[in-house]
N, C-alpha and C positions, 0 to 999 in steps of 0.2 A: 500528603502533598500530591496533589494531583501532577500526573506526568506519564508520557507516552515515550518509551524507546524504542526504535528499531534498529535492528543487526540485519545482518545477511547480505547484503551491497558488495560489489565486485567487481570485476573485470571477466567478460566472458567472448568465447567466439559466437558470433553469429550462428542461431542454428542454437545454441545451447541452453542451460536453463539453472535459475538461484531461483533458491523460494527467501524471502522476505519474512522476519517473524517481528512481533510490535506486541510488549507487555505494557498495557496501561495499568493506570492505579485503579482502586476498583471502582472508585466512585465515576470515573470516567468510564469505564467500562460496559458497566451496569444502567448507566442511564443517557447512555447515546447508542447513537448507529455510530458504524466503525464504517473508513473507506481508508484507501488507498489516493494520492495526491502524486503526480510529476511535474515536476520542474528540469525544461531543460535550457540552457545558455541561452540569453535573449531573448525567453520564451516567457510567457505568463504560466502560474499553476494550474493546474488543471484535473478533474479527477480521472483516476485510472477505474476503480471499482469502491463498489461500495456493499454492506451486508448490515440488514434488520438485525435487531435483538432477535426474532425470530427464524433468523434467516435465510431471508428476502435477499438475492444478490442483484449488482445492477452493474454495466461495463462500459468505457469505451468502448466507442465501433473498432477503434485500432487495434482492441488487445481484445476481443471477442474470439473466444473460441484456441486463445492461445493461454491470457491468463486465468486463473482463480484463486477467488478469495474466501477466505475462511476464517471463520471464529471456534477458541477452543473454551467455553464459559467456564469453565473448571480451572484455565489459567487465565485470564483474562489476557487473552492474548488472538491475536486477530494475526493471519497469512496471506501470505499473497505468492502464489506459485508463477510462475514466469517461463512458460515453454518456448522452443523454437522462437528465441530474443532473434531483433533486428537493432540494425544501429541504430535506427529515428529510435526506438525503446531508451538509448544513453539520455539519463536524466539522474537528478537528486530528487528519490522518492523519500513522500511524507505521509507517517502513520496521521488519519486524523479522526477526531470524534465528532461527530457532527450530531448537530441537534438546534433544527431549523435552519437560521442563518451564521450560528456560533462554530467555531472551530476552537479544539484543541489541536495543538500541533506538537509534532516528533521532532527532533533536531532534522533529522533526513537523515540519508543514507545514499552512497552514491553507486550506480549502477553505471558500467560502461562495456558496449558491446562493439567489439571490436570483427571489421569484416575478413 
């Protein structure tokens, strides 16, 4: 069964930091790029980062230099670390596989930084 979970979602102070973890199935895994998706209230989705099978990363300007993503190909499992959170960061983040114009998606997971 193809399927993407993520854990790690919270409630944090401003200033602090979750890292985000996302087990896909493998067939998902194995034959897409992995990124990171936000969703916040009102807002359309949007990607936060992204990382090649090879690992090729790509960021928001917003979270440049604050977050990173990572893949562990031994668990098929893709991160997404979150330093020095701002409140625009409060969203329901989605694990996704991407592969062209196609998405798999994660249920989400919700992130809230509180100032």
């Amino acid at each position: 069964q193809e399927q993407l979970v993520e854990s790690g979602g919270g409630l944090v102070q401003a200033g602090g930091s979750l890292r985000l973890s996302c087990v896909a199935s493998e067939s998902i895994f194995r034959n897409n790029n992995m990124g990171w998706y936000r969703q916040a209230p009102g807002k359309q989705r949007t990607l936060v980062a992204s990382i090649t099978s090879g690992g090729t990363t790509t960021y928001a300007g917003s979270v440049k230099g604050r977050f990173t993503i990572s893949r562990d190909n031994a668990k098929n499992t893709v991160y997404l670390q979150m330093n020095n959170l701002k409140t625009e960061d409060t969203a329901v983040y989605y694990c996704a596989g991407i592969r062209g114009l196609s998405r798999y998606w994660g249920q989400g997971t919700q992130v809230t930084v509180s100032s």
